[in-house]
N, C-alpha and C positions, 0 to 999 in steps of 0.2 A: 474324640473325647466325649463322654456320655456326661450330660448336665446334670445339676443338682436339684434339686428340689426347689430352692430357695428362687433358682433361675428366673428372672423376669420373662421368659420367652414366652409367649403367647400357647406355644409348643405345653407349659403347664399349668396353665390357669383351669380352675374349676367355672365352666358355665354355668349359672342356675337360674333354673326358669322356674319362680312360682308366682301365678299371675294375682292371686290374692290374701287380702291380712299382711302382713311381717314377715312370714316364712324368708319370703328373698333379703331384705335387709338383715334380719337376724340371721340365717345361714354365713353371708359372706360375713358378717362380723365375727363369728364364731369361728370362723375360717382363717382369716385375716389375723386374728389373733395369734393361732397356732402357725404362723408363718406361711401357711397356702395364699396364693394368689386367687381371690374368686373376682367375677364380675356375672351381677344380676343383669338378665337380659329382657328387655320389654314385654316380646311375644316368642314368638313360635320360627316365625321369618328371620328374624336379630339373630338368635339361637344359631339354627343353620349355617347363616353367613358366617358369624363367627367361630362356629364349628369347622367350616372348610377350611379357615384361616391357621386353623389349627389350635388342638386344645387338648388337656389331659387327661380330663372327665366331664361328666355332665351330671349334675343335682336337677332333680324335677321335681315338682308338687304335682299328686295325684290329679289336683284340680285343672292342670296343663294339657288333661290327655283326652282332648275334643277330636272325634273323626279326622278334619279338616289339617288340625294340626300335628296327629298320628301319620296323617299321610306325608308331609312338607317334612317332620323327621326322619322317618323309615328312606325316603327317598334320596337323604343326605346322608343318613346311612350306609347305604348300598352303594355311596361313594367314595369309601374308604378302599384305602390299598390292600393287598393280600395279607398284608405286615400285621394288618392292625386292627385290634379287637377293644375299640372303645368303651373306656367303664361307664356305667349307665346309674347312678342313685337313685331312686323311685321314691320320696314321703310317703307314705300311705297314711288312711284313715286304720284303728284299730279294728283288725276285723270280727267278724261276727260268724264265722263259720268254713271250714277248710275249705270249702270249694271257692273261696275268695282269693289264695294266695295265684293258681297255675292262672287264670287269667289273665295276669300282667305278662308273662312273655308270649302269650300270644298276640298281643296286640304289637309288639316291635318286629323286625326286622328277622326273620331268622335266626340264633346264634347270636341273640343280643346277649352281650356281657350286662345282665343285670344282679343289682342289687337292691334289698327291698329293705326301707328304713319304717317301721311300723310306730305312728303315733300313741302313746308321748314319748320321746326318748330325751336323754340328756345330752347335750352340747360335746361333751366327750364322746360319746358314741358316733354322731357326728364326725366329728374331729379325726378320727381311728378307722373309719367308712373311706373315708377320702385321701389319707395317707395309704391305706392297702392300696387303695385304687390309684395312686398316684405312682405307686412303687410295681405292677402290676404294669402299668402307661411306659416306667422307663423300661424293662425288661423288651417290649415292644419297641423303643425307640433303638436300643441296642440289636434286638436283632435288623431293624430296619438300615442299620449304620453296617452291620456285617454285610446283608444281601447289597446293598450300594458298594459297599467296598469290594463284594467278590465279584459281583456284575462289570465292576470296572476293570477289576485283575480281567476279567475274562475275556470282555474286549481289547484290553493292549495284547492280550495271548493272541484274540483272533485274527489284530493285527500283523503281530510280527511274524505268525503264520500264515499270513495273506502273503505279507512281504518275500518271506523266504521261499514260498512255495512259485513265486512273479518269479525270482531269483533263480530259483532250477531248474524253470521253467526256459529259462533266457539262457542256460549255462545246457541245459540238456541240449535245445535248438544249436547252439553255437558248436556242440561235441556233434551232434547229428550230420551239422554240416562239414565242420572236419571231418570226420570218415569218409562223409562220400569227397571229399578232394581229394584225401590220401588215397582212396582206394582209385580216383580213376589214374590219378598219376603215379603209384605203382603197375599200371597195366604196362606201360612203354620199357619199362627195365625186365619185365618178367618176359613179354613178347620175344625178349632180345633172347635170353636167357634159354628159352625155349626153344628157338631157332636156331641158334647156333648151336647147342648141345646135339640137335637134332643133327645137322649139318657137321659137324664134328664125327658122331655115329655113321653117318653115311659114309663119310668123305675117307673118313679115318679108321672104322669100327677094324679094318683088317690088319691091321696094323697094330690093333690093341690085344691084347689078353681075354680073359673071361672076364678075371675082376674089375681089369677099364671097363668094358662093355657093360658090365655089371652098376657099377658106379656110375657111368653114362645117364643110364635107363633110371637111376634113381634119382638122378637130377631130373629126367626129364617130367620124373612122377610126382617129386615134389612143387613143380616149378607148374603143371597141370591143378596138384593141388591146390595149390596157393592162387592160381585164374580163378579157380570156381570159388574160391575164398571171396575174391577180391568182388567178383560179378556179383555175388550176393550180399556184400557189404554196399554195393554201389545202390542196388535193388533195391535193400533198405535204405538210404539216403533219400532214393528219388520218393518213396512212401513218405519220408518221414517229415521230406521239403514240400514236396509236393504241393501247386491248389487241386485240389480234389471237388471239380465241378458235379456234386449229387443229382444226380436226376433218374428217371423211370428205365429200371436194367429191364430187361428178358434174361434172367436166370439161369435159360435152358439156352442161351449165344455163351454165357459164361461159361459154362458147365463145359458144350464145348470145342470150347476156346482152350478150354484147359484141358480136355484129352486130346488135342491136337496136340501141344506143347509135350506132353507125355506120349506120344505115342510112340516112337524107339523103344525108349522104356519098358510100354506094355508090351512090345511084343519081343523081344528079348527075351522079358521075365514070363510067357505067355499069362498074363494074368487075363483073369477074369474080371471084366467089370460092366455092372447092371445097375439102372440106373430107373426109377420109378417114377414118371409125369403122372400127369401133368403138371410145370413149373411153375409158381405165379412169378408177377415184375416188380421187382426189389427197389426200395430207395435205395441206390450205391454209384458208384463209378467203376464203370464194365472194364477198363483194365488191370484197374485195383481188384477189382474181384476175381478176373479170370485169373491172375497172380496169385490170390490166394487158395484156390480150389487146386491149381498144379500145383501149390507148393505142398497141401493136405492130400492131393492125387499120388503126386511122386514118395512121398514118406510112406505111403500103403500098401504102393508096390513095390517098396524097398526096403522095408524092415518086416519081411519074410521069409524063416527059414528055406535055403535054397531047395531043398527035397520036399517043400512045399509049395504047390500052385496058386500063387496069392487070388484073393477073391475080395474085390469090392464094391460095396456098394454106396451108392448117391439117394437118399429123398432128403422131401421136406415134411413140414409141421407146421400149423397153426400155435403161434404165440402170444396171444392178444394179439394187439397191434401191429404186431413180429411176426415173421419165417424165421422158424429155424432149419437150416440145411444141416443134413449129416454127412458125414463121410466115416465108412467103417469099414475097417481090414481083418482078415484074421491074422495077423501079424503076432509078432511077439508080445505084445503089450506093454503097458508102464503101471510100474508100482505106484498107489493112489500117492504118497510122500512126496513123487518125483513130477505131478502133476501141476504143478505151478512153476517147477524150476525149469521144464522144460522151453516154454514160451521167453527164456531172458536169452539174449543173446551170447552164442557161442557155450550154451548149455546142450551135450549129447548124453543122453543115459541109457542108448539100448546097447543091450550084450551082445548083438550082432556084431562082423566086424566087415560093416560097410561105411563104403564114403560118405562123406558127409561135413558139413561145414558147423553146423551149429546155429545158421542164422534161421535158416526158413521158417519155422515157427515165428520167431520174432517178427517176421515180414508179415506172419497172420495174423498177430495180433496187435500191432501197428497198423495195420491196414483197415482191419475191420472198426477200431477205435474211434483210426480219426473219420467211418464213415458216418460214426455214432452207434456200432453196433458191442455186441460182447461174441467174447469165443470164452470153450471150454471142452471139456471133455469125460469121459467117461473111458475107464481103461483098467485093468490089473494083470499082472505079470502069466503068459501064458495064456489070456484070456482073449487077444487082441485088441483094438481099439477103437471107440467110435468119436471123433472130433467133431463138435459143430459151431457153427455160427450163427447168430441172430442177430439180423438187419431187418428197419422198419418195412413195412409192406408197400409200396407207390399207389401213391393217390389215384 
């Protein structure tokens, strides 16, 4: 509710400082009359104090604006909220020449809201000085009531998005860790499933048809599928449960660490991979990382047209305080669109038609997160792709 005029609050009284003659008695009477609230104030100090206390405007007599006391005001000035642009009345003596008027706001506070009442004026004039200026004071207490009221919307917002954000955070952990249980406790039915298809094929295969034999092979491929599903769902579990004890890697043990893990792979596919030292030693955790450079390793050498000899290469970069590691293939590439979607779990968007789960990306950006670092990439369709990460540098 925005008050009225009439209001007793301290919030609209007129303060007037005029230290000699009648000026201050007759002002506040002149005032008083017209339903303003004024109060004559001593000195210069009084002023002030009841200035902080809060007030509507301020009436002064020329004769109030001594050095000493320009300073004690200006400084109570400069103590005013952002809101608010206190009205200022000035008396003056009648002047004697233009160069008399601009010197009065040089001597206040910057951006003083002044007004200048030039002797002699009538009680009216008065009167209509101090109602603008009153009515100028509520426009400023209103928008002070709006900024309080949206500051406070905006903290119960930043609350209840603290809360919900605590909440997802507790419901994401809790789905993270269901996966990885379902995933290790479907391993023991699929194992089954596996074996004995297998054993079924062997034991039985002659005895069957093409199309048993056929159907055999398709369980056995689905049932193959579904392990390397389930191993990488787990992978992701253990990232995502994991303590992850940070301390000083060797880069070039990760590095590899992870063509070891890949090495079937690379020579299957005879790829090519080169690789640019010298490495520096990474804040991270050497098996979270070697995880992540074979899961960025294995995508390089495997989403390559087959009549193509995949070629990859490893460096790094100075990032600030950061390494950025690259990893680049000539591979098929990804459309820039498909560049965020690929990192969500059980997202596949290349045209090739190779195996593949959908999670591994997920385990790099999982991984590099919780070590405090960022991943991304650089890629367009036909162009291949270069993926990197950035993790702090070790102390």
């Amino acid at each position: 509710m925005i008050r009225s005029l009439e209001s007793t609050s301290t919030d609209w009284r007129v303060l007037v400082l005029a230290p000699t003659g009648q000026d201050a008695a007759l002002s506040v009477e002149f005032l008083e009359r017209a339903g303003i609230r004024a109060e004559a104030c001593g000195d210069v100090r009084e002023l002030t104090r009841r200035l902080l206390e809060g007030t509507g405007a301020l009436l002064m007599a020329e004769e109030a604006l001594e050095p000493t006391s320009i300073r004690v005001l200006n400084a109570a000035l400069e103590q005013q909220p952002s809101w608010s642009d206190l009205p200022i009345a000035l008396i003056t003596g009648q002047r004697t020449d233009s160069e008399k008027l601009p010197k009065y706001w040089k001597i206040f506070a910057p951006g003083a809201n002044l007004t200048i009442l030039e002797r002699p004026f009538r009680p009216g004039t008065l009167v209509s000085t101090m109602e603008v200026a009153l009515r100028a004071r509520r426009r400023q207490y209103q928008i002070r009531d709006l900024l309080k009221e949206r500051t406070q919307h905006l903290e119960e917002l930043e609350r209840r998005v603290a809360e919900r954000t605590a909440d997802l955070m507790e419901l994401n952990a809790h789905l993270e860790s269901l996966v990885y249980t379902v995933a290790h406790d479907l391993r023991t039915p699929l194992r089954g499933i596996q074996g004995y298809s297998k054993l079924l094929l062997d034991d039985c295969g002659a005895m069957l048809d093409e199309h048993g034999r056929r159907h055999l092979a398709r369980i056995q491929s689905s049932a193959e599928r579904m392990d390397h599903l389930v191993i990488d769902l787990m992978a992701y579990g253990r990232i995502a449960r994991a303590e992850l004890e940070l301390a000083s890697v060797p880069l070039e043990e990760a590095w590899t660490g992870a063509l070891v893990q890949c090495e079937t792979l690379i020579e299957r596919r005879r790829a090519l991979v080169q690789s640019s030292p010298p490495f520096p030693r990474l804040r991270a955790h050497l098996p979270t990382l070697t995880q992540i450079l074979a899961n960025l390793l294995n995508n390089a050498v495997t989403f390559v047209p087959r009549d193509v000899q995949p070629r990859v290469s490893f460096w790094t970069e100075q990032a600030g305080a950061n390494v950025r590691a690259w990893v680049r293939d000539n591979g098929v590439g990804i459309a820039p669109e498909h560049h965020e979607r690929i990192f969500r779990v059980f997202e596949r968007v290349g045209t090739l038609n190779e195996p593949g789960t959908g999670v591994g990306l997920s385990i790099v950006r999982k991984g590099v997160e919780r070590m405090g670092g960022r991943v991304g990439l650089e890629s367009a369709l036909g162009q291949g792709s270069a993926f990197w990460i950035e993790l702090p540098t070790a102390a």
